[in-house]
N, C-alpha and C positions, 0 to 999 in steps of 0.2 A: 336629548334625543336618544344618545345611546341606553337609555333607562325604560323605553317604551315599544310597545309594539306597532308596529306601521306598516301600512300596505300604501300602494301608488294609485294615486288622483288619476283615473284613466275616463271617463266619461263627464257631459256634463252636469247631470244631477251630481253626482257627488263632489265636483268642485263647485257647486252652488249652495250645498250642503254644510262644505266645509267652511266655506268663506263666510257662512250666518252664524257658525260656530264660534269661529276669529274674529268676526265684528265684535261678539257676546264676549270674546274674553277680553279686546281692546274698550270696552267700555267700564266690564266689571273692573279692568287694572284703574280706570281713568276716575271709579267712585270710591274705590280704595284709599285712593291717594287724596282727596276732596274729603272723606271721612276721618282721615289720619289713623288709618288701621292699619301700618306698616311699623316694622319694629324697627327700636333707634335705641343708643346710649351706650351700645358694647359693639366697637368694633372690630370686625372679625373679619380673617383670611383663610384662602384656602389653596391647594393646590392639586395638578393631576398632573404626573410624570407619566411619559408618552418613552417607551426606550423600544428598542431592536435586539434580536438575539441573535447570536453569530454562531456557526458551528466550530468546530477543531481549525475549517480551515479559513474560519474567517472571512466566512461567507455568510448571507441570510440563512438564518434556519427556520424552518417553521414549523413548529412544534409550541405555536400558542395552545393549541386547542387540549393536547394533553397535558401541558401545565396546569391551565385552569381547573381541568379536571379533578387534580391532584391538590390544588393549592389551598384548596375549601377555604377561602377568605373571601368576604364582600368588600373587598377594597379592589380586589382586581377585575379587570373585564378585559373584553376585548376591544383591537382595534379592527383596523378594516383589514388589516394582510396578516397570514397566518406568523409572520414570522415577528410581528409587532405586538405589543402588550400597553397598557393602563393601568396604574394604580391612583384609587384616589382618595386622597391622605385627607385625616380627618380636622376640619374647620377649628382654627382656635381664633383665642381672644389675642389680641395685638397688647401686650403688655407683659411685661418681666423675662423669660425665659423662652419664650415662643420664635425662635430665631433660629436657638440651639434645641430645642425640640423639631423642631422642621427637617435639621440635619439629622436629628435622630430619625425620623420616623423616615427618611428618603433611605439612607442606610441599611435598615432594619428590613423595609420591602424590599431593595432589592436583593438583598440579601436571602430574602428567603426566595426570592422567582429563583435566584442562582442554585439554591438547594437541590430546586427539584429539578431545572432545566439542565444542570450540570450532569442528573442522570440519562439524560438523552444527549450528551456531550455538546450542548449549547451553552453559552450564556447570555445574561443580560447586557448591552454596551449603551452607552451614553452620548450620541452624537448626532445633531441635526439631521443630516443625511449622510448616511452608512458610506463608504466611500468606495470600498468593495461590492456592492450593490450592482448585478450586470443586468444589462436588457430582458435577458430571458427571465430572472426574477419577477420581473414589472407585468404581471400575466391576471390572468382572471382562473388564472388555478392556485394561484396565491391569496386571492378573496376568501376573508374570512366566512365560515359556511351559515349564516345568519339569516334570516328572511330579509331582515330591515338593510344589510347591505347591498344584496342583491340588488331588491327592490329602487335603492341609492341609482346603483349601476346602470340600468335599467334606463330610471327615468331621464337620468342624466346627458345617455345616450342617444334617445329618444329625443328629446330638446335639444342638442346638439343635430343632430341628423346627416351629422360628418363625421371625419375624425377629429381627435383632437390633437391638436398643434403646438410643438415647443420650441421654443424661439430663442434661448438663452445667451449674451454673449459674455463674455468677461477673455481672462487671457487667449484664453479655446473658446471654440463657439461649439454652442450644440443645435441641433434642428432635427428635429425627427417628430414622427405622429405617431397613434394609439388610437387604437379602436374605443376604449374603455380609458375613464379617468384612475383608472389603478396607479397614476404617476403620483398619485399623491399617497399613498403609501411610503413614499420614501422618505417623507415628514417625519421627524418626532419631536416635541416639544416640550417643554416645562413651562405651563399653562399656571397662572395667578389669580386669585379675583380677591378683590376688597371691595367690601361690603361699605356701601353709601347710603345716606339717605334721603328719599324722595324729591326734597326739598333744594338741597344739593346739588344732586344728580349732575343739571345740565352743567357746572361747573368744573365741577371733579372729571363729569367724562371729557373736557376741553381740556384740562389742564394733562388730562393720560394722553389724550392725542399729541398734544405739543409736544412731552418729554419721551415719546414714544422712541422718537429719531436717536436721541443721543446714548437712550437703553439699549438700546438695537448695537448700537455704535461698537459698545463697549463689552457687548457679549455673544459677538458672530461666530456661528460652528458648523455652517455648512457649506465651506467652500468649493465643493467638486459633487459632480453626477455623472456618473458613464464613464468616468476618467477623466471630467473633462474639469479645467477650472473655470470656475463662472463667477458667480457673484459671492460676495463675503457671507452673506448669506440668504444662499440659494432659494430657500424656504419659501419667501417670498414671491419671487417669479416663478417656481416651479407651481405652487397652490395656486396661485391665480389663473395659470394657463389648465392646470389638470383639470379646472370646474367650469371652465369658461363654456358656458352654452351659449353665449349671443352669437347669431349669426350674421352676414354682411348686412342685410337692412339696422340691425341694431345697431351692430359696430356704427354705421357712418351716421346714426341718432345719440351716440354716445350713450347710450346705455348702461348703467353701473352693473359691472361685474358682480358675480355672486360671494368672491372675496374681494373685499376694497378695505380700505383706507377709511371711503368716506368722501363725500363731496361740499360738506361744510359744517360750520360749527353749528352746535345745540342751541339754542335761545333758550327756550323753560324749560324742558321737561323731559324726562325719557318715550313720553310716546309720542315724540318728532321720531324719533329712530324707529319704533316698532310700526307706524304708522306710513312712514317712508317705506321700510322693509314689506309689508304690507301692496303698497301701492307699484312698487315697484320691482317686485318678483315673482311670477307665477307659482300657483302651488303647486308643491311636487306630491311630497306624501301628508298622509291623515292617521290620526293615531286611532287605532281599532277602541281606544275606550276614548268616547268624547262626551263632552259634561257642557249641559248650560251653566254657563258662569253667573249669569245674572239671577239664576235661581238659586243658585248653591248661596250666594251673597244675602240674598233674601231671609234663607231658612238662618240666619248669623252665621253661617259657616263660610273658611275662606277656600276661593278656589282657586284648581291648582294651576288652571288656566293651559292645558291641555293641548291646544290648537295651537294657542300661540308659540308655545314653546318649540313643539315641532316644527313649525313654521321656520321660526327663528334658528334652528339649530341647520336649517339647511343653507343659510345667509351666516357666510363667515368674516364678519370684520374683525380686524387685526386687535380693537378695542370693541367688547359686544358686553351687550347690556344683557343681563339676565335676571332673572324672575327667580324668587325661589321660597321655600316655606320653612321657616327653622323650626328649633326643635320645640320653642315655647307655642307654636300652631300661629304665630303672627309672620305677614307674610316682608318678604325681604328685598332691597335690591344689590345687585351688584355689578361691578367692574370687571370683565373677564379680559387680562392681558393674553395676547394669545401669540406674540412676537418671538416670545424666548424659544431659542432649539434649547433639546436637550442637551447635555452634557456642559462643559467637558467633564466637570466633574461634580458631587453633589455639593463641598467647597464654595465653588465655582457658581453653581444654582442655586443658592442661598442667599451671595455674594450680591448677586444680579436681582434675584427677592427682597433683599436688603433695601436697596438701592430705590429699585422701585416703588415699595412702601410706604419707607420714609420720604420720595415725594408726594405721597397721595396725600400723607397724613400732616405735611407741612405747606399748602398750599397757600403763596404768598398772596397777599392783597397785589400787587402790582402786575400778578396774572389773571385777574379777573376778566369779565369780558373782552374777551380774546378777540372777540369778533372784531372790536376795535383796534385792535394792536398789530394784528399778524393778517391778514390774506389767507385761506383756508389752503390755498394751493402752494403757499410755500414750506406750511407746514407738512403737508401732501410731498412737497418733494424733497424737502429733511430725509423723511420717512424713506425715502426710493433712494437716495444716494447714501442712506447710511446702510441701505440692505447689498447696496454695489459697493463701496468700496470702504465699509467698516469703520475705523478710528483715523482715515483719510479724509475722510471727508471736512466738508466746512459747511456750519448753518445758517440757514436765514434765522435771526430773531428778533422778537419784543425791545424796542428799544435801541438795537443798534443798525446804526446808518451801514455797515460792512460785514460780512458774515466773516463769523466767529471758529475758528478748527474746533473740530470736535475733542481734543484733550482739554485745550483750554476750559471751554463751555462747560464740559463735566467737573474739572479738578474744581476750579475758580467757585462757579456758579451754582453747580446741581448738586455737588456733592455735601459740600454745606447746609443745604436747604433741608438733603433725605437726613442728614448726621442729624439737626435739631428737632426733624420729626420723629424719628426712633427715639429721641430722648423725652419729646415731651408728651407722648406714647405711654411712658415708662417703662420702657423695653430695658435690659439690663446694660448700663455704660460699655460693660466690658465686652460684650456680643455686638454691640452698637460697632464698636473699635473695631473689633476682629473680622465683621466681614466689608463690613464699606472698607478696611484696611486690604484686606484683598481685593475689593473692584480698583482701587485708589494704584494699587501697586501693579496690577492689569492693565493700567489704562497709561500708565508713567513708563511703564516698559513696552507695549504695543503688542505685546505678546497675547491677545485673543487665541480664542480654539481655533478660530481659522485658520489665523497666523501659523498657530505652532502645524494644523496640518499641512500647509500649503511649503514651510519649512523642511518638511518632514519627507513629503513628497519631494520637491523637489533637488534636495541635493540625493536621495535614492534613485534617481532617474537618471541622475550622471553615472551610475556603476552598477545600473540594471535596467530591465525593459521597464515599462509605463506599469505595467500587470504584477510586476512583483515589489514594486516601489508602492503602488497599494495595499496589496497586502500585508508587508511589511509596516506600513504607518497603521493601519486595521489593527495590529495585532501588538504593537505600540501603544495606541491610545488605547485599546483596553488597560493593559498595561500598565500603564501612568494612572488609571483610575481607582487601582487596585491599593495605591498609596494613599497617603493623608497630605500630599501636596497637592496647590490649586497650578491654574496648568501655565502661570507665568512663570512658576518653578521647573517645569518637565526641562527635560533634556531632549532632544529631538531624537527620532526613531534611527532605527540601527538596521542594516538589512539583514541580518543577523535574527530578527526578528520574527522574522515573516515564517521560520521553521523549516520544517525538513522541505524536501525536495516538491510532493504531494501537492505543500502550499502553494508553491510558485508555480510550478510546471505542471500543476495536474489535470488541466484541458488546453486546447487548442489557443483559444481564447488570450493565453497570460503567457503564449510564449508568439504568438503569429505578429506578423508586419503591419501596422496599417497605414505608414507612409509611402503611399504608391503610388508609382507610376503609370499610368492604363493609358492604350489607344483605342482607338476606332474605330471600325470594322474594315473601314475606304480610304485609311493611312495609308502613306504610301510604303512599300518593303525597305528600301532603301530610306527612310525617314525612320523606320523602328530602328533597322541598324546601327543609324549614326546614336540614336538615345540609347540602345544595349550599351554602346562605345563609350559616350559621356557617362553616362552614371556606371560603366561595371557591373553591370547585373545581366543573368541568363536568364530571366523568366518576365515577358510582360502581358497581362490581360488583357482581352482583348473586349471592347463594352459596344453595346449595337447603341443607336441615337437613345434610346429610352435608360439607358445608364443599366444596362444589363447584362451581367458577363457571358458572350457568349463564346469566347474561346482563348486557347493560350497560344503565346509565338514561346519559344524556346530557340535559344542559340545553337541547339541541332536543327532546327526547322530551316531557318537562316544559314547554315550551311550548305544544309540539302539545299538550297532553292538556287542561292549562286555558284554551287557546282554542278546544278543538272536543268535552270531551269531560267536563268537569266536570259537568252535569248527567246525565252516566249511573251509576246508582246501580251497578249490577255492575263498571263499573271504579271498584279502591279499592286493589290493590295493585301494587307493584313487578312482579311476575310480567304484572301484564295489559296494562303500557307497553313491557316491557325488549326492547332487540334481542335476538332468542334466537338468530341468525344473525351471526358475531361471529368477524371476525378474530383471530386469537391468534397469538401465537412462544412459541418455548422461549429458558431464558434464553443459550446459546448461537449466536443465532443473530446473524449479523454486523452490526452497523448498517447498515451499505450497503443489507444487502437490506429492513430494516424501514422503512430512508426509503424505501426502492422501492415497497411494497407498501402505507404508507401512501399516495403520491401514486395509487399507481396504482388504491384502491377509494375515493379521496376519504375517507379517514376521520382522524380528528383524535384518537385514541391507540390503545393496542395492549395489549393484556393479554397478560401472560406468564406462561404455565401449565407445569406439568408432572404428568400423572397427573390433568387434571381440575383440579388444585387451583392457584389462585391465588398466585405468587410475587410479582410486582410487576407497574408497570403503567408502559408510558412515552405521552406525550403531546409533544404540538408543542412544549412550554413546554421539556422536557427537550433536546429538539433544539435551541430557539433559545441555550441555557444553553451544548450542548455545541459551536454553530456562533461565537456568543460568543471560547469559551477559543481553537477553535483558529484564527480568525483575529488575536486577538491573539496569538498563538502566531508565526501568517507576518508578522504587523507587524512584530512583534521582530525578526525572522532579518531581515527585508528592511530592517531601520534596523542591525544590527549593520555588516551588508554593505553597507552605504551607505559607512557612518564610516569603516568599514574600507579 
């Protein structure tokens, strides 16, 4: 999809247009395969690395658009958010050296994004979801400036005819809506595809579904969003909910989402999938150049199947079937894994390539017909609990009466399986060794990217706020990337890390409270009081029934009131003491200027809103905490350079 140009299905002639289009290429695919015009005998993979770029302080930058500008190579494109990028590494043959070429050419690209993005003080980072990544990122002024995304946006929107809704739970919970599916910008991934053939097909994609769970298992990187911790990797439930257009009539038809899993195994052939995808998604967009296929097929020429494709690129299964035309003009199919986040390291994503592969390319006789063996919903929920709790989890499988922990299944079972198809591939022993040696020694330690962030994060949260304990691991796992170690090796992050002062304290946002206390307009005065007393605190917000800040008590308010005002029977609540006139920031807003604007109305903390509604709150106490760090900060530098 990203390779073509497209506008949005907005009338009916032209979704009846498109749809004789899409019949035309679902049939020309279906006499291809009946003719055996599809190429076979050299198998081939390929990949597209999906990364993020962080500025100085380790935050999104977005500065895709002038990269590209600069980078003059047709390997890179764009994604959907200015601050994200694509490279896509060119297709080789599965044999000899193609493992450690993989890591070469991952390397080498980013390597060169970093050339030029380092001149606008960005660079490239390798991780599921960015961790440092705030709310106000997640916007439609971060959409990349393209017609075909817009357009995306748009229709998406449109079909939804709500907001869209996030539901996340894991240690934290998240819940929040969006106008616009932009939440899915926070994805990146390292995207696979092995080349099958025709004949195959329905097997090979059974057999990627099955092993999907225990891959996932063994290579999770996106365990936080907004700060929050969620699922091992997040990817999963966040892309599902960012494109979710059904609405309540569908939901309660059960309706397949436009990212799934999948609802059951293959029988024959790949266009049970396209056919399904077909029947069961409306069309969004249409590509401005559309081809009868069945004439193109006609004149001997193969088509490129146009309609479908686009079709197809708007229906994101986690395993998706793609169409494509190699360089010999014979047309191709393949496997596109699309589960793997990015990072942690390129190591790391080769490792998991590795892995992968060699199941595609060793698939046992005793996994045949699946449909027989396994329930389509167990292997469905493999899939969901190894995105929720990683190399914790346990599988339903093939064969056995009691589900299996996910080490065991991989060490015992899968790993085996990928080790004899790398070999009899003829991939080279010693790369065969070196990187299943890496998944093997990931998987024996538990040490995932999640792991090591969730490590990382959380012993920094014991000797700083939640905001600097990310950025700090942000600025780490760059860090650790920058070595020739996989990331069961790292050492966990240092707060030490996260940089000068700028980093950690340089908006509102990464020094404010958000474990808070709030009352209610019709609290009783005597009821704030005693909760001032219990918790120790001078400042509580005050929320009207719709959860909207509409004023502060202060423990000068509560003094004023039972020195001058305790015998008036009409004053009794919060509403008839609170300041209703009441400085606020957004949580964006720089320090500098909040100590400014605190000195300058004499007021001693600051509520931080967005939409009315209450985020967090910073007070003087916060400042002396964060004046604290950074003069011990200049003690330090000004005793190294003494010594020195």
């Amino acid at each position: 999809m990203g390779s073509q140009k497209v506008s949005l299905v907005t009338d009916v002639t032209t979704r009846q247009q498109c749809m004789e289009y899409l019949l035309k290429d679902l049939r020309a695919l279906e006499l291809m395969m009946e003719q055996d015009l599809f190429d076979r005998g050299t198998r081939r993979m390929g990949a597209e690395q999906e990364f993020c770029f962080v500025d100085e302080h380790w935050r999104p930058a977005p500065v895709l658009m002038k990269v590209l500008e600069q980078i003059d190579d047709p390997h890179f494109t764009t994604e959907l958010a200015v601050f994200n990028m694509e490279v896509n590494l060119d297709p080789q043959e599965l044999k000899g050296s193609c493992l450690s070429e993989l890591e070469q050419q991952l390397q080498t690209y980013l390597a060169k994004a970093d050339a030029i993005s380092s001149k606008k003080k960005a660079h490239p980072i390798l991780v599921g979801i960015l961790p440092s990544i705030r709310r106000s990122d997640i916007g439609l002024q971060n959409l990349t400036p393209l017609e075909r995304y817009a357009a995306l946006m748009d229709v998406l929107r449109q079909i939804r005819g709500s907001h869209f809704e996030f539901w996340i739970e894991g240690t934290d919970q998240l819940i929040t809506k969006a106008e616009s599916s932009m939440f899915e910008s926070c994805n990146t991934s390292f995207q696979l595809h092995f080349q099958v053939w025709p004949e195959e097909f329905a097997e090979a994609y059974n057999w990627s579904q099955l092993v999907t769970g225990p891959l996932l298992a063994a290579a999770t990187n996106s365990p936080m969003l907004l700060g929050k911790r969620l699922w091992r990797e997040t990817r999963i439930a966040l892309f599902q909910q960012a494109v979710d257009t059904r609405n309540t009539a569908e939901l309660s038809r059960q309706r397949s989402q436009r990212v799934s899993f999948g609802n059951r195994w293959v029988r024959r052939s790949v266009l049970e999938l396209y056919r399904e995808e077909v029947s069961m998604h409306k069309l969004l967009l249409r590509p401005k150049k559309m081809e009868d296929a069945l004439k193109t097929l006609e004149k001997g020429r193969i088509p490129p199947l146009y309609s479908l494709s686009i079709h197809s690129g708007t229906i994101y299964r986690w395993n998706r079937a793609c169409y494509g035309i190699s360089e010999n003009g014979k047309p191709h199919l393949r496997i596109e894994n699309r589960v793997l986040p990015a990072g942690p390291s390129t190591l790391d994503e080769v490792a998991n390539a590795a892995f992968w592969l060699g199941l595609m390319l060793n698939r046992p006789p005793e996994y045949e017909r699946l449909w027989e063996r396994l329930d389509f919903d167990l292997a469905k929920g493999n899939f969901l609990r190894a995105a929720r709790q990683g190399l914790g989890v346990y599988f339903s499988w093939p064969g056995l009466s009691k589900k299996i922990a996910a080490p065991e299944l991989i060490l015992k079972e899968l790993l085996p399986i990928a080790r004899e198809g790398l070999n009899q591939a003829g991939i080279n022993r010693e790369e065969v060794e070196h990187y299943l040696g890496i998944l093997e020694a990931r998987v024996k330690s538990g040490r995932t990217g999640s792991q090591w962030i969730l490590d990382s994060f959380n012993s920094l949260k014991k000797q700083s706020s939640p905001e600097e304990a990310i950025v700090a691991t942000t600025a780490a796992l760059w860090k650790r990337q920058q070595t020739a170690k996989p990331v069961h090796e790292w050492e966990t992050a240092k707060l030490t890390e996260a940089g000068n002062w700028m980093n950690r304290f340089g908006c509102i946002q990464q020094i404010m409270s958000t474990d808070l206390l709030t009352v209610n307009e019709h609290d009783l005065i005597d009821f704030l009081a005693h909760l001032m007393t219990w918790r120790n605190i001078r400042h509580l917000p005050v929320e009207n029934e719709a959860g909207e800040l509409v004023g502060l008590i202060t423990s000068k308010q509560l003094v004023e009131h039972y020195s001058q005002n305790c015998n008036r029977p009409n004053i009794r609540s919060a509403k008839d003491i609170m300041i209703r006139k009441f400085i606020a920031v957004n949580p964006e807003t720089p320090t500098a200027e909040a100590v400014a604007l605190m000195r300058q109305h004499h007021i001693s903390c600051l509520p931080v809103i967005r939409e009315k509604k209450l985020l967090g709150i910073v007070t003087e106490s916060d400042f002396v905490n964060m004046a604290a760090q950074v003069l011990q900060e200049v003690s330090d530098k000004n005793y190294r350079e003494s010594s020195e």
